[in-house]
Each structure stands twice: as structure tokens, then as C-alpha cells.
C-alpha positions in Angstrom: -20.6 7.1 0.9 -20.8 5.8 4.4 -20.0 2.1 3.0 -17.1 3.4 0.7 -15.1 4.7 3.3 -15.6 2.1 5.9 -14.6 0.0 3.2 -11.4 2.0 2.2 -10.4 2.3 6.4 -10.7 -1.8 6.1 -9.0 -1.8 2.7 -6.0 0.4 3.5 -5.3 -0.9 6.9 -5.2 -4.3 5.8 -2.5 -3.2 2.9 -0.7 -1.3 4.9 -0.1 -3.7 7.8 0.5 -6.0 5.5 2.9 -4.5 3.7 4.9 -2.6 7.3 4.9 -6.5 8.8 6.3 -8.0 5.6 9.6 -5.4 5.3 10.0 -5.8 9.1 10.0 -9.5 8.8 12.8 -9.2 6.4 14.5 -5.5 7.2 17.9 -6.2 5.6 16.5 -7.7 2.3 14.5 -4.4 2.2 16.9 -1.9 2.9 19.6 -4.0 0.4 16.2 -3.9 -2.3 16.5 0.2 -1.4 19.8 0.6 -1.8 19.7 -1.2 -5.4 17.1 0.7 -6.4 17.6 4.3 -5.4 21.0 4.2 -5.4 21.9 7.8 -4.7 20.2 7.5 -1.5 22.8 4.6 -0.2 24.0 6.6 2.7 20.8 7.5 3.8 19.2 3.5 3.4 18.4 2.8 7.3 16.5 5.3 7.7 14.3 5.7 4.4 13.7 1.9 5.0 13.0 2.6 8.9 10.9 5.7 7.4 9.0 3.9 4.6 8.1 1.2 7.1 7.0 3.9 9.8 4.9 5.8 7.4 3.0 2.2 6.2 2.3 2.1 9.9 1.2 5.2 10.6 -1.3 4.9 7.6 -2.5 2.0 8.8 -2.9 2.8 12.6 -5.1 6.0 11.2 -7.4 4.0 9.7 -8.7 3.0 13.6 -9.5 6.5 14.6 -12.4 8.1 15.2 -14.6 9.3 11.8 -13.4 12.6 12.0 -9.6 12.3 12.1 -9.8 9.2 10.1 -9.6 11.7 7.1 -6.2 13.0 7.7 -4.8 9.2 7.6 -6.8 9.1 4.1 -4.5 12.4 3.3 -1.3 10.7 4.5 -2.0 7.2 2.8 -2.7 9.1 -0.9 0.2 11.2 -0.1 2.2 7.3 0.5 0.2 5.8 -2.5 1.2 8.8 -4.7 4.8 8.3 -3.9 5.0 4.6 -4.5 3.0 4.6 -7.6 6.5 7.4 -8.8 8.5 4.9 -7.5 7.4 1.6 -9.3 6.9 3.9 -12.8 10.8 5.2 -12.1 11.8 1.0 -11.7 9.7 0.2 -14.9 10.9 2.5 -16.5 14.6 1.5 -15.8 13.8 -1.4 -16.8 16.0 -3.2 -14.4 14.1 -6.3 -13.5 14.1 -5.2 -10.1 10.9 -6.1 -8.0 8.6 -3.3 -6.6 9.4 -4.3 -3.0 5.6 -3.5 -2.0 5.6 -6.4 0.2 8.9 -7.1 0.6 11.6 -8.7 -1.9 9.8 -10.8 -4.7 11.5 -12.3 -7.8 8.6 -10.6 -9.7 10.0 -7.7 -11.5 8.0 -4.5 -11.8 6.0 -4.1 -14.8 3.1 -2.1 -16.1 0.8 -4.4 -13.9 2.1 -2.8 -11.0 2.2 0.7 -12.2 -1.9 0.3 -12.7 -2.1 -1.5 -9.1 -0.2 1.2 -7.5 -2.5 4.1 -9.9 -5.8 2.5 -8.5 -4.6 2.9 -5.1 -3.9 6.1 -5.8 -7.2 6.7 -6.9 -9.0 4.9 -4.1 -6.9 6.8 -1.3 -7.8 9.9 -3.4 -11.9 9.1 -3.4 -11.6 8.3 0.2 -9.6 11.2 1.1 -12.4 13.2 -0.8 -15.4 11.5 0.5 -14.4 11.6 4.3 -14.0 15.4 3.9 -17.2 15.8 1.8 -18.9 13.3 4.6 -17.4 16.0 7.7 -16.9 15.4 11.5 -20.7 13.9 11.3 -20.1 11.4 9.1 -22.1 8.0 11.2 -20.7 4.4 10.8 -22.8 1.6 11.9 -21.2 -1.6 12.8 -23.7 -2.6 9.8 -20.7 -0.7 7.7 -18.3 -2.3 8.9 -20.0 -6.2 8.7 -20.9 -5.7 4.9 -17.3 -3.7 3.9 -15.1 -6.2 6.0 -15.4 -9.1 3.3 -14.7 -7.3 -0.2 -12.3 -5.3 1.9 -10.5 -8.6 3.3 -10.6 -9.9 -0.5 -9.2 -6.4 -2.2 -6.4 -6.5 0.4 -5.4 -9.8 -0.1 -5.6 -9.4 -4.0 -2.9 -6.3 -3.5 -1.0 -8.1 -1.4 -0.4 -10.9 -2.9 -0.4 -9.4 -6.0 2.7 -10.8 -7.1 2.3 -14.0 -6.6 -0.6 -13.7 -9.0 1.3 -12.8 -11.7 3.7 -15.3 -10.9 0.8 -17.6 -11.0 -0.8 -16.5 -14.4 2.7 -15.5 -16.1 6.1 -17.9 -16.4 7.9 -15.1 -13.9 9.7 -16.8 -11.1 7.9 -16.8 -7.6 9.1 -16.4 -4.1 6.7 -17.8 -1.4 5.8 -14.8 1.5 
């Protein structure tokens, strides 16, 4: 179990970073991709962007605490996982072509791809949400953990991430560099 959720703290705070750096980088793409999207939110765009981005952070900066407190950033990241995986089904099932803005604007429209990325996520945050609150306040982590998670964890992440430019690789969709 101990691997699992070092793994997961690597995993998720890589994604997450990832993710809050990417919409910073590019704030008024993302708030413009919000404001397409949800479009009954348009007066309230800055801040759900400024929130989204805060919340990615947040998830990510719990992943450094201490063991014990580590498993109320797993709550809040399958609470943020649960909501974008709602999100991306809503835009597939619009069917608009927009893009799932996950790490920022891509010319990748949403698809049932990223409706089973975003559900395995889900699933992950939910095991590692359970397992850190099955594990307790005692639950050790060896910098052992930590050696063996950090590469599948570094190669997950970067899979997520870059998610679609891999299906811009393997598919004729249009691709924006990140």
C-alpha cells in the first residue's frame, strides 16, 4: 500500500502542477476556453478560472505534506477529478468540438478518450484517498518509496499530460505544441 500512495502523491502532484502552470501560462485562452464552454457561467469566468487554477494547486501542494494530512489532499483531488471527469462527459456529450482544456487550450476536441482518462483518475484519487485512510496517521514512507514510485509516477504524469498530443499523434486531429 505504502508504494501505491507514494506513488499516487508523485502522480497527482505532477498532474496537477502541470496542469495549474499550463492555464496560468496562458490565463486569457483559458478563461475565453470557460466562457465557450459553460456559457451560463460568463459573468462569473475570472474567478472559476482563478478558482479552478487555485484548486489544481492546492491539490498539488497537499501532495508534499506530512503522511497523515496527505489524505485530505487525496479527498480534495477525487473531489477535483470527479468534477472534471462531469465536465469533459457534459463537452462530449455536446458534441461541440471543443477541447477539454485539462492542460490548457488544445485543438484536440474532447472525445470518449478523455472521458476514460478523466474516469481513471477518478479511480486512482479514489484508491488513494481510500488507502491513506485505511493506512492511518502511522502509515511509514521510506525514501525507498519514493526512489521506486518516482519513475512510473514521472511516466504516468507525463502520459496524462500530454495526453493530447498523443492522440494527435496516433489520430489525424490537429495538434497544438505546449
Amino acid at each position: 500500500m505504502a508504494y501505491f500512495i507514494v506513488f499516487s502523491r508523485s502522480f497527482f502532484f505532477m498532474v496537477l502542477a502541470a496542469a495549474a502552470i499550463l492555464k496560468m501560462r496562458d490565463f486569457r485562452t483559458f478563461e475565453q476556453h470557460l466562457a465557450g464552454t459553460l456559457p451560463r457561467l460568463v459573468s462569473g469566468v475570472p474567478f472559476a478560472a482563478q478558482g479552478v487554477i487555485a484548486l489544481e494547486s492546492a491539490g498539488a501542494l497537499s501532495m508534499l505534506l506530512p503522511a497523515p494530512a496527505v489524505r485530505y489532499g487525496f479527498a480534495l483531488i477525487l473531489a477535483l477529478c470527479a468534477g472534471f471527469a462531469a465536465y469533459v462527459v457534459l463537452l462530449v456529450r455536446e458534441g461541440a468540438g471543443a477541447s477539454c482544456g485539462c492542460m490548457g487550450e488544445s485543438d484536440v476536441p474532447a472525445s470518449p478518450l478523455h472521458v476514460l482518462r478523466n474516469c481513471a483518475l477518478v479511480v486512482i484519487a479514489g484508491a488513494a484517498t481510500a488507502g491513506s485512510w485505511i493506512a492511518g496517521p502511522g502509515m511509514s514512507e521510506w525514501a525507498a518509496h519514493h526512489v521506486i514510485a518516482a519513475a512510473p509516477a514521472m511516466a504516468a504524469a507525463a502520459v496524462v499530460t500530454f495526453f493530447d498530443d498523443l492522440i494527435a499523434l496516433f489520430t489525424n486531429s490537429p495538434k497544438e505544441s505546449h
